[in-house]
N, C-alpha and C positions, 0 to 999 in steps of 0.2 A: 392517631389511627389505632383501631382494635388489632391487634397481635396474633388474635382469632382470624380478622377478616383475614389479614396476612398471609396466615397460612393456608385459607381456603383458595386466596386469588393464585396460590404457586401451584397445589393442587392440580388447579384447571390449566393453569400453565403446561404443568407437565403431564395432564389427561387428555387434556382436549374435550374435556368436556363435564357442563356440571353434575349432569347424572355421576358418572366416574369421579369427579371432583367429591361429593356428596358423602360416598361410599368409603372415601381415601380419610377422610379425616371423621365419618362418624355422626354427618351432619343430615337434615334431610337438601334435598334439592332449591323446596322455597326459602330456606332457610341461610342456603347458601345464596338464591337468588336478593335474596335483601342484603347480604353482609355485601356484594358487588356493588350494591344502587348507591348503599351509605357509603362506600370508597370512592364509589364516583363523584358523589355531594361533596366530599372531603376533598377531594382533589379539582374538581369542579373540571374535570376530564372525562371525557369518553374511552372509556379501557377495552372495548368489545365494540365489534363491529360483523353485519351478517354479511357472509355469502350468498345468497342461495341460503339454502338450509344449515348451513355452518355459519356459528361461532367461533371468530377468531380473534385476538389481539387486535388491538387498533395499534397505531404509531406510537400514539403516548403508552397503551397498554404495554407496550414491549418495550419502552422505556423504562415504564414504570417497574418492570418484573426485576431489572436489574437491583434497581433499590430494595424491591421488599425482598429480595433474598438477603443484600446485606443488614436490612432492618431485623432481619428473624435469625439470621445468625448471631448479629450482636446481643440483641436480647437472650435466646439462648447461650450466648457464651458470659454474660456479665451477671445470669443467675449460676450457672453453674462456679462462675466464681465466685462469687459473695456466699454460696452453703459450702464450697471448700475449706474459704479462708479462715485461720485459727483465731479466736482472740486475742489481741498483743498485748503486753505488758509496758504501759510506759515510766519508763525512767527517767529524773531530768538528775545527770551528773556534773559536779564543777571539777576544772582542776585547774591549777594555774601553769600559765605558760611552760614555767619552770621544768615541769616532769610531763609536756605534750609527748616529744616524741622518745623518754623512756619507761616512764609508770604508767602510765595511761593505758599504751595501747595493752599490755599483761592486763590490767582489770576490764577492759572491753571483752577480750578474748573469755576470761571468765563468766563472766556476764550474761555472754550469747551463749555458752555453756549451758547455763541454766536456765536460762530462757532463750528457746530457740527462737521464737515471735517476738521479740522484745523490738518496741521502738525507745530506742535509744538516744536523746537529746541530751547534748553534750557542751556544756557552757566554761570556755576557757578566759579565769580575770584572776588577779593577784588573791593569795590565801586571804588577805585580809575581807576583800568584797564576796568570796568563795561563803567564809563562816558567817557576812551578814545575810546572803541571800538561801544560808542553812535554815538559818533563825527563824526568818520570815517566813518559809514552807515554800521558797520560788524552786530550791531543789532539792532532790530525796538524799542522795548522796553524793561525797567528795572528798578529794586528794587533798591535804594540806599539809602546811609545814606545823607543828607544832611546837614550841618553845620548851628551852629544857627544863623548865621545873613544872612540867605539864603532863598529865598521863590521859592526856583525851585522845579519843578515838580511838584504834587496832592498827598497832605496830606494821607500817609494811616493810620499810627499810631505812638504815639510815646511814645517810650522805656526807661527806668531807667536805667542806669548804674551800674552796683551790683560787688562786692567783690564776688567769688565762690571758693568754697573748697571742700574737700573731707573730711567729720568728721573721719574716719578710719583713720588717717592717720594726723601727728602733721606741716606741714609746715607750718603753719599760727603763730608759734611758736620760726620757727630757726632767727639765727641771722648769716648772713645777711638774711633779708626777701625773699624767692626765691618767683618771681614772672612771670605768664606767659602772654605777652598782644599780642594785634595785633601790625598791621605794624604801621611805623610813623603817615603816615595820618590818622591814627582813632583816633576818639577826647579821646576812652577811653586812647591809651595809653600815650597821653600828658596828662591827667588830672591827672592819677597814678602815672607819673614819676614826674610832676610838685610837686601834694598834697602828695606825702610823703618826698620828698626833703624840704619842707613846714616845714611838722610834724618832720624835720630832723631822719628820721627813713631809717635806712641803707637797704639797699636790691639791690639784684642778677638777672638779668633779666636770665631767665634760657633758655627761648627762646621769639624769636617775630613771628609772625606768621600771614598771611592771610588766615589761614583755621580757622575757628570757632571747627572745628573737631580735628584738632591737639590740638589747646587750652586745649580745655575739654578732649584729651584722658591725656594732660602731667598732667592736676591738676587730674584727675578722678586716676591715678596712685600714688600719693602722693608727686610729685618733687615740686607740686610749687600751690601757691592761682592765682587764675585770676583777671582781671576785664574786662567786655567784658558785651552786651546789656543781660537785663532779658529774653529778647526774645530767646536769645544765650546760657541758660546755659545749658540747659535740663534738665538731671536729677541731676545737681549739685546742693548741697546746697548754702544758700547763708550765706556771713561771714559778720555778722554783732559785729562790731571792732571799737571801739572810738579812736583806734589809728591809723587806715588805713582813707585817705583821705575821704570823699563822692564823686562818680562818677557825670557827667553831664545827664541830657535827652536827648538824641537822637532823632530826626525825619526818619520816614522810609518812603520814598516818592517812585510814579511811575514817570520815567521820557520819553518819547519819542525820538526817532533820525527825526528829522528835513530834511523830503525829501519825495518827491513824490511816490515812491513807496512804500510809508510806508502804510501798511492794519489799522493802528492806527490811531486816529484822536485825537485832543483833545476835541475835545466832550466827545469820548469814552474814553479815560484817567478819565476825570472827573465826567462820571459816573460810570466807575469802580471803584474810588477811594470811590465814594459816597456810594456805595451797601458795599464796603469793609468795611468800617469806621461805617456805620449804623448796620454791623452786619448782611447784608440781603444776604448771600451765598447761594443762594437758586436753588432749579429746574428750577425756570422759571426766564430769565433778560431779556423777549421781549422787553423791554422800555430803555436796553441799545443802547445810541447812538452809530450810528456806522459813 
């Protein structure tokens, strides 16, 4: 249906009549007469009916008024928004489980900072899958652990390694040691399998895992001790034990995907890193480079 006719049929609605109809919107009268015949074709209804000399609304006509009011509102409300709406900026971020609910949510915040529009798509899987799906160009930027003889990425911060338990509960106690780490390539879980093989102290991997979340629910349950970043345990305690290994320091860096359509620059890597690291999260980052 014409959006024109639309407006001419409400018009007459609220004129009562086409002459005045005509006048209201700038049309002439046969003109307005034809835009009523072709709504009537369209609807295969009778919208007008005479008295006497008046023109009124028929049944379906005053049915039908209902709808094209909300027909012509909606159109007018879905143009005025679409010439509002800003261009958004999309982002696709990885980060692994690990730093979801402590590094993460700081570089979101930053982020809408500088782009108020930004649509934001956020993909959480272990660093290793993180730096393959960089590679590829599946996303612009992300959080990862880096390894120590490594200076990739912008420094955000770096994390202790810790022993975590659940004091309710005696695992830290049984023989064999039941222990919960992550996947191979996390430095925590060679350093734990290495430093207790060391300490010749027996133990059970009870599971391995790339969720930071599965980790902490098996120890938060009692099956097993961790070791996983301090950044990572939440609300676990931590098990401080002269017979369990010392974990390593971990680096937690921003890294970039390497391509032209990236909305990321390393400028802006290195000044995000810089605001992150200084602790300055704040309202305003107009001075980050973009």
């Amino acid at each position: 249906m014409d959006i024109d006719a639309l407006r001419s049929f409400l018009a007459f609605v609220e004129t009562g009549s086409f002459t005045r109809a005509a006048k209201q919107v700038n049309r002439t009268q046969s003109a307005i007469s034809m835009q009523m015949k072709k709504l009537e074709q369209d609807l295969n209804k009778s919208l007008f009916q005479k008295r006497g000399r008046l023109l009124n609304l028929s049944h379906d006509g005053q049915i039908f008024a209902r709808y094209a009011k909300q027909l012509v509102q909606l159109h007018d409300d879905t143009l005025a928004q679409m010439s509002a709406a800003q261009p958004s900026t999309l982002l696709r971020l990885g980060c692994p489980d690990d730093y979801a609910e402590s590094v993460l949510p700081k570089i979101v915040k930053l982020l809408h900072q500088q782009w108020p529009n930004l649509d934001l798509q956020i993909t959480c899987t272990p660093s290793n899958r993180v730096k393959i799906m960089i590679d590829s160009g599946h996303l612009d930027l992300a959080i990862i652990t880096r390894s120590s003889d490594s200076e990739e990425g912008y420094l955000l911060e770096s994390t202790q390694g810790v022993w975590v338990y659940n004091p309710k509960y005696d695992a830290q106690t049984k023989q064999p040691l039941p222990i919960a780490i992550f996947q191979r390539d996390c430095r925590f879980h060679q350093a734990a399998i290495e430093g207790l093989h060391k300490l010749n102290r027996a133990f059970e991997i009870i599971a391995s895992s790339g969720s930071a979340s599965a980790q902490r629910g098996i120890v938060r349950s009692g099956l097993a001790i961790g070791a996983m970043s301090a950044l990572s345990k939440g609300d676990l305690a931590e098990l401080q034990c002269s017979s369990l290994p010392p974990l390593p320091i971990a680096d937690v860096v921003l890294i970039r995907a390497n391509n032209q359509q990236n909305p990321v620059s390393d400028n802006f890597c290195a000044s995000i890193a810089k605001y992150y690291t200084n602790g300055r999260v704040q309202d305003n980052t107009a001075q980050l480079a973009s």
